[in-house]
C-alpha positions as CSV (number, residue, x, y, z in Angstrom):
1,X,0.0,0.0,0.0
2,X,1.5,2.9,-1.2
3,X,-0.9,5.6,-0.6
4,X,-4.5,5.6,1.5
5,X,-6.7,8.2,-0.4
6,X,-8.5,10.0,2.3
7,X,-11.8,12.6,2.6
8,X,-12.3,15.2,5.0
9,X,-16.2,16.0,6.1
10,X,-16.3,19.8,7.5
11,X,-13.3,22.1,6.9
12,X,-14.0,24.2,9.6
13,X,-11.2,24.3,12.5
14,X,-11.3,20.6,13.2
15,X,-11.0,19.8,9.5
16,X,-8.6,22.3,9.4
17,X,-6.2,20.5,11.5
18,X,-7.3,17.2,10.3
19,X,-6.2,18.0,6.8
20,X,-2.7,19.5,8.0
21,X,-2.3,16.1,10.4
22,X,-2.5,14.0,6.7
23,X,-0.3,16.4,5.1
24,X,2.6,16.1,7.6
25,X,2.0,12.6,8.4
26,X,5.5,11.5,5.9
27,X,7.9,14.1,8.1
28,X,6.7,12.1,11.3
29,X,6.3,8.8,10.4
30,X,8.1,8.0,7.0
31,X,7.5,4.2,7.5
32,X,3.5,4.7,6.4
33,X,1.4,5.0,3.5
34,X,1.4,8.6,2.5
35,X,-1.7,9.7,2.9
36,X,-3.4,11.4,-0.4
37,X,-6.1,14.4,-0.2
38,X,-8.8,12.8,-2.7
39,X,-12.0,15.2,-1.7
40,X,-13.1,17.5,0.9
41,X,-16.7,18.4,1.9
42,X,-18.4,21.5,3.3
43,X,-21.8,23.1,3.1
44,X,-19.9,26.6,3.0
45,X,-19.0,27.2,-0.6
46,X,-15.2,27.9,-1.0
47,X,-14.8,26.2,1.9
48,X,-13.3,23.3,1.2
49,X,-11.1,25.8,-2.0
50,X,-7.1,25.9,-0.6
51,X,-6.4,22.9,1.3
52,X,-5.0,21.1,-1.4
53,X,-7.6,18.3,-2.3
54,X,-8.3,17.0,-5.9
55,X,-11.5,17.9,-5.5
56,X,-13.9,19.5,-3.5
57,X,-17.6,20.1,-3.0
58,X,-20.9,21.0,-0.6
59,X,-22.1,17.5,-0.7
60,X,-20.9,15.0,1.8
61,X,-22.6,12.7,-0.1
62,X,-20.5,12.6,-3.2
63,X,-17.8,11.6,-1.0
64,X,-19.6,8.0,-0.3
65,X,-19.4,6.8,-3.8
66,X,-15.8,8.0,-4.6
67,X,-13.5,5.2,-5.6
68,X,-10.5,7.1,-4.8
69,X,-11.1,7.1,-1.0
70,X,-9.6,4.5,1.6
71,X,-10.5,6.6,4.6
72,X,-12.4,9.6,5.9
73,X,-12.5,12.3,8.7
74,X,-15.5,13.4,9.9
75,X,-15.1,16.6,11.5
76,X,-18.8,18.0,11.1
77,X,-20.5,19.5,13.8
78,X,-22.3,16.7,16.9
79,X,-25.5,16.6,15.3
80,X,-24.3,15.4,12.0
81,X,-22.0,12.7,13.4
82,X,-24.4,9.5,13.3
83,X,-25.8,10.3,10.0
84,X,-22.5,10.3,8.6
85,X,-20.3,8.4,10.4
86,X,-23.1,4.9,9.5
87,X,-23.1,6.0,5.9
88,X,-19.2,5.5,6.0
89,X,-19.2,2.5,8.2
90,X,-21.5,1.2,6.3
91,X,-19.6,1.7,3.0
92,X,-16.7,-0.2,4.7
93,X,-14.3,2.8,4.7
94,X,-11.9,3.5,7.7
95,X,-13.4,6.3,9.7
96,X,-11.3,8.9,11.7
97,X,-14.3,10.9,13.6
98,X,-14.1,13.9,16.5
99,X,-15.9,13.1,19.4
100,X,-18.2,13.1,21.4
101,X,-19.2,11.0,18.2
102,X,-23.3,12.1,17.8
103,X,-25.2,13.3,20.8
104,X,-25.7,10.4,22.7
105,X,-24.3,6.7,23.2
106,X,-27.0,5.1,21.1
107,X,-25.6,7.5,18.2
108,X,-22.2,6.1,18.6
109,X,-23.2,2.5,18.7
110,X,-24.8,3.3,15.5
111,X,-21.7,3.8,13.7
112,X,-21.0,0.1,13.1
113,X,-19.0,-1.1,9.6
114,X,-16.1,-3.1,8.8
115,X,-13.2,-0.4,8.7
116,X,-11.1,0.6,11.5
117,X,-12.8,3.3,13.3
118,X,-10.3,6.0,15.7
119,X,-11.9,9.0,17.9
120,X,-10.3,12.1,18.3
121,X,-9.2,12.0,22.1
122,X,-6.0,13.4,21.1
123,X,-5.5,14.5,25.0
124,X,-4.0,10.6,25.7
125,X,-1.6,10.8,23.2
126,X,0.8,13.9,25.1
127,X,3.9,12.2,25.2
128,X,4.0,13.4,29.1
129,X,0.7,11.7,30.0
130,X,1.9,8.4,28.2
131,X,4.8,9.0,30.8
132,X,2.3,9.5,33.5
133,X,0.4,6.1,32.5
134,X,3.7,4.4,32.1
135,X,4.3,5.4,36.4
136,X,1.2,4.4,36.9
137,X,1.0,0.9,35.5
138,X,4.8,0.4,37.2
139,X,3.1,1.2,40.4
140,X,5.6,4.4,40.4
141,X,3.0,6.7,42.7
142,X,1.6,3.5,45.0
143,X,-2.2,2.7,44.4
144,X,-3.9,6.0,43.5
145,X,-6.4,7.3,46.2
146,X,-7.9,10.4,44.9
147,X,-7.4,12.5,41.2
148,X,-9.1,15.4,39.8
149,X,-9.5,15.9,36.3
150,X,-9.9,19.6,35.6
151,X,-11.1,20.9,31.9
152,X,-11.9,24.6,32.2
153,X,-12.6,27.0,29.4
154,X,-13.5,30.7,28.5
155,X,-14.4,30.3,25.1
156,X,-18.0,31.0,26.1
157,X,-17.8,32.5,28.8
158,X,-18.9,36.0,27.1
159,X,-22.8,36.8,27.7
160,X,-23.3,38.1,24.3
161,X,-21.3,35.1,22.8
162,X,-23.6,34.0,19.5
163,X,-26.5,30.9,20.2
164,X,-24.8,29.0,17.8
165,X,-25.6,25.0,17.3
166,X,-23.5,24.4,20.4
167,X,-25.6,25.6,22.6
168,X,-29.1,24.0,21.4
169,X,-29.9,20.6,22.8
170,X,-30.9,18.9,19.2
171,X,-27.3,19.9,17.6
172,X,-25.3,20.5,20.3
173,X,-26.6,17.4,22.5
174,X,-25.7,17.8,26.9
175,X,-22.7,20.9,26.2
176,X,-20.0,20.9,28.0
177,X,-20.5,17.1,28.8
178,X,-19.5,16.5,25.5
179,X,-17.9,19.4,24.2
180,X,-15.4,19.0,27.6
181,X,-16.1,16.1,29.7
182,X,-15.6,13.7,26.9
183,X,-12.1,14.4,27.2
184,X,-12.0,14.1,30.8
185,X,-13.5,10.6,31.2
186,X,-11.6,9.3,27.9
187,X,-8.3,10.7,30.2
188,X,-9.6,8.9,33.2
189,X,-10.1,5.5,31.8
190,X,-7.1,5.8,30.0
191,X,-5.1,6.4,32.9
192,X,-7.1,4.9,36.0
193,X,-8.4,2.2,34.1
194,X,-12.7,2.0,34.0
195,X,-15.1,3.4,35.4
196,X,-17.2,1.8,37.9
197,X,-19.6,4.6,39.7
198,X,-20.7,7.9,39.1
199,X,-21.0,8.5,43.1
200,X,-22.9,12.4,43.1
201,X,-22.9,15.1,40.2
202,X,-24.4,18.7,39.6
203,X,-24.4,20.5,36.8
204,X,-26.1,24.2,35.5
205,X,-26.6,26.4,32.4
206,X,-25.3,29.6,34.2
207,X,-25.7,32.1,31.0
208,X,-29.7,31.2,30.6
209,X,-30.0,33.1,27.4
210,X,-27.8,34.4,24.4
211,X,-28.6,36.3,21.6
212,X,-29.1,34.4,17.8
213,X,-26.3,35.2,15.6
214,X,-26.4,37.6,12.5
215,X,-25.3,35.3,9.8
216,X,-23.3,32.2,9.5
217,X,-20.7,32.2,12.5
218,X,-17.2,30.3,13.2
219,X,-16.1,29.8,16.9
220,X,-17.8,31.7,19.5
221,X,-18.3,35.1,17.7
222,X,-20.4,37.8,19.0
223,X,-24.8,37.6,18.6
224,X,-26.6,40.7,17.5
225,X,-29.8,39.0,17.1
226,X,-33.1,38.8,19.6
227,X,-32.1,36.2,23.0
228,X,-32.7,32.4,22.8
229,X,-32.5,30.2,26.2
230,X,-29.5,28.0,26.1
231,X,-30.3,24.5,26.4
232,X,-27.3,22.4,27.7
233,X,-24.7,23.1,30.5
234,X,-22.6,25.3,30.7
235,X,-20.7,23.5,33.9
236,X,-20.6,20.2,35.6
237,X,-18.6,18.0,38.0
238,X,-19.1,14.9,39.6
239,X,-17.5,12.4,41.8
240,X,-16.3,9.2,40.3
241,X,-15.6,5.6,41.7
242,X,-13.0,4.1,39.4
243,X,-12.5,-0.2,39.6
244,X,-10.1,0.0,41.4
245,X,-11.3,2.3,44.1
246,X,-10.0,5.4,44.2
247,X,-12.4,8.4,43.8
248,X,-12.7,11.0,41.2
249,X,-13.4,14.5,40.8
250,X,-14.3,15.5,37.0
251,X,-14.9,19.3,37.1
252,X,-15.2,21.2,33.5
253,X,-17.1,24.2,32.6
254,X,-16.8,27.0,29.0
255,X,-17.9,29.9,30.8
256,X,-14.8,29.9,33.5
257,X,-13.7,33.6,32.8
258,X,-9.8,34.0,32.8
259,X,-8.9,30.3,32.4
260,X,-8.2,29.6,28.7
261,X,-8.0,25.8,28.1
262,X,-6.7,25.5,31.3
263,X,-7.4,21.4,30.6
264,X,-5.1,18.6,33.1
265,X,-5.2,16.5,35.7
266,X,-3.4,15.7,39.4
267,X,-3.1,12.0,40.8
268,X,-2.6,11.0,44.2
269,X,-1.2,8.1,45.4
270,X,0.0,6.4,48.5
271,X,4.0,7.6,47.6
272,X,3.4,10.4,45.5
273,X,1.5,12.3,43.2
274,X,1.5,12.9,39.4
275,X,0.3,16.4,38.0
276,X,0.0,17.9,34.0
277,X,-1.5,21.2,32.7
278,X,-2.4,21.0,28.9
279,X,-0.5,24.4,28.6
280,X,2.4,22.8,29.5
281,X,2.6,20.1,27.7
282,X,5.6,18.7,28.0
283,X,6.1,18.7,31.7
284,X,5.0,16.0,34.1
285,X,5.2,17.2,37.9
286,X,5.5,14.6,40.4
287,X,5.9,15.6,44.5
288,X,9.9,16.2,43.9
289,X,10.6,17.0,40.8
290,X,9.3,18.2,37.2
291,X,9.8,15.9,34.3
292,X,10.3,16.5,30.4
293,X,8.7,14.4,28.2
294,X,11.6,13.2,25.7
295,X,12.1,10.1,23.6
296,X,10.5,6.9,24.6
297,X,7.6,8.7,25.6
298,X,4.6,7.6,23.7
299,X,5.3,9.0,20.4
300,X,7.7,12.4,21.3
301,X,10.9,10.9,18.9
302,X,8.6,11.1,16.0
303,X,8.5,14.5,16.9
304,X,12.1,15.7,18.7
305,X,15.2,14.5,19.4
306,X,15.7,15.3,23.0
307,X,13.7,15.9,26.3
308,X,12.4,19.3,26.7
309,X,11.5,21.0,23.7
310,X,7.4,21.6,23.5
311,X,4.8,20.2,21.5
312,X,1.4,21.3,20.5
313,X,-1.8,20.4,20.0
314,X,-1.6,20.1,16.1
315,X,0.9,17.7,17.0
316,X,-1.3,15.9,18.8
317,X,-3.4,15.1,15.9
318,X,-0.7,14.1,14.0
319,X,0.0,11.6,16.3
320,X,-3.6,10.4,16.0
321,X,-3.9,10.5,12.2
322,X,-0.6,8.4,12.4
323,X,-2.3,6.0,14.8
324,X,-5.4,5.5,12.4
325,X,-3.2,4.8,9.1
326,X,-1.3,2.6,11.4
327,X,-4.6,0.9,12.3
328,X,-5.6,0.7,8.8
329,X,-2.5,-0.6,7.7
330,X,-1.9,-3.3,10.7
331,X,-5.7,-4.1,10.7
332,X,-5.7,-3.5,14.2
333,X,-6.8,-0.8,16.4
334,X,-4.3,1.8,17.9
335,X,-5.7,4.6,20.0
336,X,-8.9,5.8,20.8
337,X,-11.6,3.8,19.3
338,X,-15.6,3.4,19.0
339,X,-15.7,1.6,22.8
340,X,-14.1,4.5,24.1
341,X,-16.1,6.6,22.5
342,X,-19.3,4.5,23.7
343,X,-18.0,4.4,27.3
344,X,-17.5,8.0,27.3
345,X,-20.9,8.8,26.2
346,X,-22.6,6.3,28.8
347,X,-20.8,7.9,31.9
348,X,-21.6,11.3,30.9
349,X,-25.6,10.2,30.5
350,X,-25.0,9.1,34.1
351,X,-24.0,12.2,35.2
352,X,-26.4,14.0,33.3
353,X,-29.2,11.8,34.8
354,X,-28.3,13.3,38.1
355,X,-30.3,16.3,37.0
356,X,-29.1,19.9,37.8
């Protein structure tokens, strides 16, 4: 296999960064298929124009019949997710697909083919947090006791930020639960190991009412129009009983003014404690000492030759677009997949069933 001809469905941000992943997949990670840009697929016109793809168009559709595509990202808003991610499966092509994958669980077990299938929790894949599950599986900290998983943004936390499809309950499904919390139960499991108990939870819509946007918006822009009530949190956290017993605190919220992606986590265990901002990527902090992520963690040689020099989130996603073609390649999953992505979406139900 010489080349995997690949689609990209919504060329907004995430597609953006999709796209660029594929394009600099053969300076990482020489030893796979290079990936080809066959088609990419927005409902803007133009824009899909100037990432490079043979072809482009409005129509998602098109993209289901095209012979020249192995594999396909799906980086279209929540609502659209099931639609189009069982119209791909069901085609047999390999699926790359954002998460929270639809609006619910049932929408993710509906995404069910014969492809691989990898979900964008791109969080796991910091080289420093593969170094923080590597201490944990040696039993470097002792058995962990308490964490808390922290995923705080600003991003909306503007009154007169736009109503835009995030915050409606039909297209935007339980807000910050998925938006957010996705990340932070796909980063517990991944380093605690499952969930057993959602113990006690809360949650709240704290802006009540925005106003409707002007025209077509990008990102959290500002609305001029009449107010619309917002219809899924803004905040939540709960306390969580992991397998093994220790308990949880998964806090996020996109309204908490003055922290901007302030995203990470602190373990503690019975010898020490383990403790990573998102900001800082490269730096583990245990009780005595700060460590750099360097080579031999996760996938940083790909990346860097020695300990120390940062990473970023577009990184990140190169690491997972590497992981799928791997996956494609090895028939084999690597990464995040659809039972992550499942799981995810049943603890966050649970936490939402608490009401609020």
């Amino acid at each position: 296999m010489d080349s995997i001809g690949v689609g990209v469905v919504g060329l907004g941000w995430m597609g953006r960064v999709h796209t660029q992943a594929y394009s600099r997949l053969p300076q990482h990670y020489p030893g796979l298929p290079a990936p080809r840009l066959v088609a990419g697929a927005d409902e803007v016109p133009g824009q899909a124009a100037g990432f490079g793809f043979e072809s482009v168009t409005t129509d998602w559709r098109e993209l289901l019949d095209d012979p020249r595509i192995d594999a396909v990202s799906i980086t279209a808003p929540n609502f659209l997710h099931r639609e189009m991610g069982a119209a791909f499966a069901a085609t047999g092509r390999h699926i790359w697909i954002e998460k929270p994958v639809g609006l619910s669980a049932a929408d993710a077990r509906a995404i069910v083919g014969t492809g691989q299938v990898s979900v964008g929790f791109n969080y796991r894949h910091a080289p420093a947090v593969q170094r923080a599950r590597a201490i944990l599986r040696a039993g470097g900290i002792g058995p962990v006791t308490h964490a808390r998983f922290r995923f705080f943004s600003d991003d909306a936390a503007a009154p007169d930020a736009a109503l835009t499809w995030r915050f409606e309950r039909e297209r935007g499904g339980n807000g910050v639960l998925g938006d957010l919390g996705g990340h932070a139960v796909d980063l517990v499991r991944h380093l605690l190991g499952e969930i057993d108990t959602v113990v006690a939870a809360d949650r709240a819509i704290f802006i009540a009412e925005r106003p409707a946007p002007s025209g077509a918006t990008t990102g959290h822009q500002r609305g001029t129009g009449p107010l619309r009530p917002v219809q899924n949190d803004d905040w939540f956290a709960a306390l969580l009983r992991t397998a093994g017993g220790a308990r949880v605190v998964v806090e996020a919220s996109r309204v908490a003014a003055g922290e901007q992606n302030h995203y990470g986590f602190t373990i503690h265990g019975t010898r020490g404690l383990l403790s990573w901002d998102s900001r800082r990527m490269g730096e583990l902090v245990t009780d005595r000492r700060t460590i750099f992520a360097g080579p031999g963690d996760g996938e940083y040689a790909a990346f860097q030759p020695g300990p120390g020099i940062a990473m970023s989130y577009d990184d990140l996603k190169v690491i997972e677009a590497g992981l799928f073609l791997r996956s494609i390649v090895e028939g084999v999953p690597h990464g995040a997949t659809m039972p992550d992505a499942i799981r995810a979406a049943e603890v966050l139900e649970q936490i939402e069933a608490f009401g609020g």
